[in-house]
Phi, psi and omega in degrees: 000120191280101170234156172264077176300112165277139175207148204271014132181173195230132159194025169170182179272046195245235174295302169316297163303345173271003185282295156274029126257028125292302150344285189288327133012278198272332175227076179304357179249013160298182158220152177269135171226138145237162180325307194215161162218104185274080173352185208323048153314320211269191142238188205321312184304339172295293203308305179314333163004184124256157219184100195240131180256167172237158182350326200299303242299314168308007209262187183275160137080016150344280208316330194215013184213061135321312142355304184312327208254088137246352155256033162261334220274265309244293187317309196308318205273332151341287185273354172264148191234116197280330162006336170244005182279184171219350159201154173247148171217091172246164207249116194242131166220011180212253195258037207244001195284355199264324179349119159330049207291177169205145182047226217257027140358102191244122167292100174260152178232063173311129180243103181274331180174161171263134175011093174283343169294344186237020178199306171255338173248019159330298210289336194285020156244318191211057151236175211332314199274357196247303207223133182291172206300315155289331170293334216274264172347299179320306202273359203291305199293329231251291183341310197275337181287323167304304166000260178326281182314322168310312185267356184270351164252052181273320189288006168276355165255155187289312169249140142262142185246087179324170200242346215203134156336305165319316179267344170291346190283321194276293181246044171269321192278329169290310198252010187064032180219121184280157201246144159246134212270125172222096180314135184290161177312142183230124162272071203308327182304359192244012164244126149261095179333144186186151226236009176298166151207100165317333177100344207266155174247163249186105164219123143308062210183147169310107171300071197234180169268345173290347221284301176118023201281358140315328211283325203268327188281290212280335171298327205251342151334308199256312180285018175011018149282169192265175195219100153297113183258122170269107189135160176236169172163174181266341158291019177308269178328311187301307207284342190278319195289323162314325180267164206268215159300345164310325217245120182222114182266113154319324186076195191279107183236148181301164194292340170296288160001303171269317159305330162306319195281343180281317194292342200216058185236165172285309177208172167276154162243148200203123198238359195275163139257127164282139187271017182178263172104124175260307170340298174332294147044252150294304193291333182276341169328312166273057176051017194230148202280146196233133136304084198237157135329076193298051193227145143104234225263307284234310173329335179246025186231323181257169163245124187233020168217204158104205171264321175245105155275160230233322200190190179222132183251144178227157207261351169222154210278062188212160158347286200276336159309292182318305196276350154290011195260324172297328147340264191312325198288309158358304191238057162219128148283097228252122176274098188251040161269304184308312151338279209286303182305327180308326189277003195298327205266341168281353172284159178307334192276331173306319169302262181359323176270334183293281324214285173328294168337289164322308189289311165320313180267020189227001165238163198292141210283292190312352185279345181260000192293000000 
């Protein structure tokens, strides 16, 4: 059996991408095709890969404003041809859900959310304040033509696999199409519980605009405790110059790294809505309690009341919210053995068996011949 893993570009490590290096895992003889690939971006299991790009991959400054080219992605995911595969399995959170199948070809969709720039976070990328006046015009224009493509190509997958409830919501009302729900993978073995605490607060996350680590920069601005940022992204600079000395952006770290850093933190803040969110996750993996955003994916993940609770949540997007949530976490106490058990039913072996499983009964007996 010939598969095509699709994903809509490798150009870091983040949720989605731990999503297809499970993929790839399961099926190492594949070939991976996306829009772009920013060599060793990935991590190993990627990289070895086989690995096919489309026109962008040639275009200039490909490597860090890739972003730029989204109304080119529709042609791009256009023009590469699946035409010898016998099965697709793409990892969607834009364009990689558009793959072609051709004849009796089966397409499945882990779907992280249908196109969020163009659709439910349009305004958190390009109204006035997240984009100047030309990103703006571009995308005005661009936007109903995305739209419009997005949905006449939704019907090339056969199934889809929600990452989450939230996103299944999403996309019976965008594409009209029901979802079977399967949680993404936590590689809980790169955790160890731990009961340290170093005093530092502790954000994971893509320097995008939705994540919201502005909101989290200007709280803790005020709330003078220190804060460690973990992640790239083009909201970086913006985010440095805002922040006062409290606040030390880290950059990108390997995974050792990052479980030191998980392990010995007070807690995560975590301030985005998210279409699932792994990060979270993670930090309870290591025993540590999360600041979240009571919206999106993070709702079927956490625990913010009871007897063991998981995190503490707060209910409007705003500066002085985060920081009463921080408070209160503060003058609460947390089991982070208990912490570490919640996450058990989110591991990788657990995805992996749903996932084989999903497949096994959704592709044709012939397919295994």
């Amino acid at each position: 059996m010939k598969v095509a893993l699709v994903h809509d570009w490798l150009t870091g490590m983040r949720g989605g991408e731990k999503i297809l290096e499970v993929f790839c895992e399961l099926f190492p003889e594949a070939t991976i095709f996306a829009t772009i690939h920013n060599k060793g971006m990935m991590s190993p299991t990627i990289e070895r890969m086989k690995i096919k790009t489309s026109f962008i991959q040639h275009l200039p400054l490909k490597a860090t404003k890739y972003r730029h080219y989204l109304p080119l992605m529709p042609a791009a995911m256009d023009a590469l041809d699946f035409s010898e595969y016998d099965f697709i399995l793409s990892t969607s959170a834009a364009v990689a859900k558009a793959a072609q199948p051709h004849g009796d070809t089966v397409h499945i969709c882990y779907c992280n959310t249908p196109m969020r720039y163009i659709w439910d976070q349009y305004d958190e990328y390009f109204g006035k304040e997240r984009a100047g006046f030309v990103t703006r015009t571009v995308m005005a224009l661009a936007a109903p033509y995305l739209r419009r493509w997005d949905i006449r190509t939704c019907d090339r997958v056969h199934y889809y696999i929600a990452n989450s409830q939230n996103v299944a919501e999403r996309i019976s009302r965008i594409y009209h199409r029901t979802s079977d729900i399967i949680y993404p993978p936590v590689n809980t073995n790169l955790f160890t519980v731990s009961e340290n605490d170093n005093g530092y607060y502790l954000i994971v996350s893509a320097l995008v605009p939705y994540k919201r680590v502005d909101l989290a920069v200007e709280a803790f601005n005020r709330f003078g405790e220190k804060l460690l940022v973990v992640g790239i992204g083009p909201e970086m600079e913006k985010l440095k110059k805002k922040a006062k000395s409290n606040i030390e952006f880290l950059g990108w770290q390997s995974d050792t790294n990052l479980a030191k850093l998980y392990a010995e933190c007070r807690a995560l803040i975590f301030p985005g809505v998210e279409d699932f969110g792994i990060v979270p996750l993670e930090a309870m993996a290591s025993g540590k309690p999360v600041v979240v955003y009571a919206k999106g994916g993070a709702l079927e993940t956490i625990v913010g009341d009871g007897n063991s609770p998981t995190g503490v949540f707060f209910y409007t997007q705003t500066v002085e919210a985060l920081i009463d949530a921080v408070r209160s976490l503060s003058r609460m106490k947390f089991d982070p053995y208990a912490i570490r058990r919640h996450t058990e039913k989110f591991d990788r072996r657990e995805f992996k068996r749903q996932i084989m499983e999903y497949i096994v009964k959704h592709l044709p007996v012939s397919k295994y011949k």
